[in-house]
C-alpha positions as CSV (number, residue, x, y, z in Angstrom):
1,X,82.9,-79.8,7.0
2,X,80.4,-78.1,9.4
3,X,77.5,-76.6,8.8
4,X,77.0,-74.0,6.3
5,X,76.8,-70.5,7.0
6,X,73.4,-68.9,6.6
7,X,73.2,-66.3,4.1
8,X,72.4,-62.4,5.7
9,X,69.1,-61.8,5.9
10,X,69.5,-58.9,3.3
11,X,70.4,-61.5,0.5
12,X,68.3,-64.6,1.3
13,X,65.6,-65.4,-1.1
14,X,62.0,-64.6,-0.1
15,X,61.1,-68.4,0.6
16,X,64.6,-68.8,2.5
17,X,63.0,-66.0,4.7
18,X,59.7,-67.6,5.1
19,X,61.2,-70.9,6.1
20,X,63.9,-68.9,8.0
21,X,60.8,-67.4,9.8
22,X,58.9,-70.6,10.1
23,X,61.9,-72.4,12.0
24,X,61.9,-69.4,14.4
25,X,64.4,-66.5,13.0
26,X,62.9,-63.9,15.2
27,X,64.0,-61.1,12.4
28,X,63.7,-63.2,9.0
29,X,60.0,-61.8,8.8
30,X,60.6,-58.5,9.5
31,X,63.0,-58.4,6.5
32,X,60.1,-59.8,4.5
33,X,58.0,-57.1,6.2
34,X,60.5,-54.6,5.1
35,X,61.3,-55.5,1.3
36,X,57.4,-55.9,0.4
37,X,55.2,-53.4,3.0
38,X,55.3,-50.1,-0.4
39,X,53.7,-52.8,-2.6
40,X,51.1,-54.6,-0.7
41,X,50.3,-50.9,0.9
42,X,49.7,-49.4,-2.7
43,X,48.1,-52.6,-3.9
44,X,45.5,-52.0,-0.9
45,X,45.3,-48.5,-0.9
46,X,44.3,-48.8,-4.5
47,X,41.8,-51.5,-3.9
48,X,40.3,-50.0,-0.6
49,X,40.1,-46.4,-1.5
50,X,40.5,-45.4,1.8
51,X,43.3,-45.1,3.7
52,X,42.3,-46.2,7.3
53,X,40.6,-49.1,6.0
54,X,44.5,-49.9,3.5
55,X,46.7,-49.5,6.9
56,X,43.8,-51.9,8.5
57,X,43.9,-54.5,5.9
58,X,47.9,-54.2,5.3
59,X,48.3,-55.1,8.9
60,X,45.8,-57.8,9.0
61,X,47.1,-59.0,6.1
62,X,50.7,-59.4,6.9
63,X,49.8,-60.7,10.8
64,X,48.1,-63.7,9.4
65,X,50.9,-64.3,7.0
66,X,53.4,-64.0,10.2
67,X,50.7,-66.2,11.8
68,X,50.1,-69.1,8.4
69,X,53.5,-69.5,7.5
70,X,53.7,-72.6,8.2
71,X,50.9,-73.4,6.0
72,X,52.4,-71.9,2.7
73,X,53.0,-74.2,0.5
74,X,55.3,-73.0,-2.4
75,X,52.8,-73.7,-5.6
76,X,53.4,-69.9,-5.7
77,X,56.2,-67.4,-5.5
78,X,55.9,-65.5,-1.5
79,X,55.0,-62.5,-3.1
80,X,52.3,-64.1,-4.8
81,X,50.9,-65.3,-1.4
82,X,51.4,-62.0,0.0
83,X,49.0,-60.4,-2.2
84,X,46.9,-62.8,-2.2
85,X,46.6,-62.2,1.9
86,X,46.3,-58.8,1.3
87,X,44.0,-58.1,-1.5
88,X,41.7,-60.8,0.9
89,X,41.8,-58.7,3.6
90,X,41.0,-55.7,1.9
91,X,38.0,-57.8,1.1
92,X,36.9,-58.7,4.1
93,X,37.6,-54.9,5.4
94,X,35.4,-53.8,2.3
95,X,32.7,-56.3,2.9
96,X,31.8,-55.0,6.9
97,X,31.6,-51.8,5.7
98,X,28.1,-50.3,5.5
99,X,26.9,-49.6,1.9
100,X,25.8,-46.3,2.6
101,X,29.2,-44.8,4.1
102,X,30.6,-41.8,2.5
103,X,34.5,-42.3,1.4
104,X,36.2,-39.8,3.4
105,X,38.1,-36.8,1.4
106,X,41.8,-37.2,1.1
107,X,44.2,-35.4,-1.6
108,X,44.9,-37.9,-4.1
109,X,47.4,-36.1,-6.2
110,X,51.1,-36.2,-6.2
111,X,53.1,-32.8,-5.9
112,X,54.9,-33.3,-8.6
113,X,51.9,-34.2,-11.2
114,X,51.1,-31.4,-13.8
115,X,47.4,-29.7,-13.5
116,X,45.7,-32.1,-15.8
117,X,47.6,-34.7,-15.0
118,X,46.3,-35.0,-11.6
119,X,42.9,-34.2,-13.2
120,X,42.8,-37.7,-14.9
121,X,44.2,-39.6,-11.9
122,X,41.4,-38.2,-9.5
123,X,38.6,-38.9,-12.6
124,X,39.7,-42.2,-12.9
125,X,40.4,-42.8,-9.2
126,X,36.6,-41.5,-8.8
127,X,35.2,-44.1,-11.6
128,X,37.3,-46.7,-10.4
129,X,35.7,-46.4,-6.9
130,X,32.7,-46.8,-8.7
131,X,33.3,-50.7,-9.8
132,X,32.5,-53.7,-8.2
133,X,34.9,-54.9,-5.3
134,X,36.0,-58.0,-7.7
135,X,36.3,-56.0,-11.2
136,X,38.4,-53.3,-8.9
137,X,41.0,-55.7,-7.4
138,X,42.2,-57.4,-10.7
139,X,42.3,-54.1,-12.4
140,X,44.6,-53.0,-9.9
141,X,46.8,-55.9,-10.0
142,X,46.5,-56.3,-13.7
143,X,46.6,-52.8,-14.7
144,X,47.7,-50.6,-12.3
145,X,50.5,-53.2,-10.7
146,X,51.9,-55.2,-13.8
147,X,50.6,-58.2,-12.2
148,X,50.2,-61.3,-14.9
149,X,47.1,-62.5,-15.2
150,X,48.2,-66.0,-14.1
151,X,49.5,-64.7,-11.0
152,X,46.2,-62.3,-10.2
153,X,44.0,-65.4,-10.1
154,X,46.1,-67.3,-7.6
155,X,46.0,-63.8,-5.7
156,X,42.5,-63.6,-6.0
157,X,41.5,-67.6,-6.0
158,X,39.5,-67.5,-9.1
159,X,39.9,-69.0,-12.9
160,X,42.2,-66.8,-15.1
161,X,39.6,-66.3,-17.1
162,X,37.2,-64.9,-14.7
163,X,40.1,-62.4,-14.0
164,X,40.3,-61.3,-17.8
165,X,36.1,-60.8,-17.7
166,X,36.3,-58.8,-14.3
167,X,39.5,-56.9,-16.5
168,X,37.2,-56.6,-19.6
169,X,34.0,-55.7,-17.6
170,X,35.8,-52.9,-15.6
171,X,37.7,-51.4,-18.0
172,X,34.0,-51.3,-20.4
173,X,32.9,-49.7,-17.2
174,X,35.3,-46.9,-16.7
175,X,35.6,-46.0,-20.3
176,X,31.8,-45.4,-19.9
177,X,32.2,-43.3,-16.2
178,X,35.0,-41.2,-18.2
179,X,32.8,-40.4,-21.1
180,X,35.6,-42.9,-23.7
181,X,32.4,-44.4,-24.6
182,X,28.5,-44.2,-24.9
183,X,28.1,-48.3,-24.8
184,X,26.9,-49.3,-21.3
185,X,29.6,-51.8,-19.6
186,X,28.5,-55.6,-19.4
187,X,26.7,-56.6,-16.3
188,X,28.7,-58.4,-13.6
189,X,31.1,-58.9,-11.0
């Protein structure tokens, strides 16, 4: 028998890609590219806030994963490492950022929201902005993206339970900035 046929890069797994890519498919990361660029660009939108500084990360992001391939090691499902790259280089983008920059205005509601609706999503867009870097990126994976707790600390490379604080902490912390509470938020990251 000779060798087997490889499967189209359409229906290959996302680790059969990764490998594909590692052993030098010129197009097997571009399909990766292609399936998971909507997420990781809404999971760094939400976590940067500002557009220029999502596209920034997104690409920084997904060049050093084209780059590190090689150096993934499987513990995790690809997507998992994805985020993981991404949500770090949001970081990094965030952190060289001077404090005192103004967020630039952009429309942040969706033509097809209702009037109060989009009210609530730029209120809690507003407070959200408002949290620390750390409390900010597991609430969007955890509660804005459906992403398990488990899964958000290996994105985020700390203790599961340092993820469900930061969760606790911010969510404390935008029922207060949204007026769902008069207790002040716990202090911390």
């Amino acid at each position: 028998m000779g060798p087997a046929t490889p499967v189209p890069l359409a229906e290959a797994s996302d680790r059969d890609l990764l490998e594909r890519h590692v052993a030098g498919d010129d197009h097997a990361f571009g399909e990766l590219f292609r399936r998971h660029k909507d997420r990781m660009w809404a999971v760094a939108l939400r976590t940067c806030r500002d557009p220029e500084i999502a596209a920034d990360a997104v690409q920084d992001g997904f060049i050093s994963a084209f780059r590190r391939a090689g150096s993934f090691r499987g513990d995790s499902a690809v997507t998992t490492w994805l985020h993981r790259i991404i949500v770090n280089a949001c970081l990094d983008r965030l952190r060289r950022l001077r404090p005192t920059a103004e967020l630039p205005e952009y429309e942040l509601a969706d033509s097809r929201d209702q009037h109060s609706s989009t009210e609530v999503r730029i209120d809690i867009e507003g407070a959200l902005a408002t949290l620390p870097a750390g409390q900010r990126a597991a609430l969007v994976l955890v509660d804005m993206h459906a992403v398990p707790v488990s899964e958000a600390a290996v994105i985020l490379g700390v203790a599961e339970g340092t993820i469900k604080s930061r969760c606790a902490r911010g969510r404390a912390a935008l029922a207060q900035q949204l007026g769902l509470t008069t207790e002040p938020p716990a202090r911390g990251r």
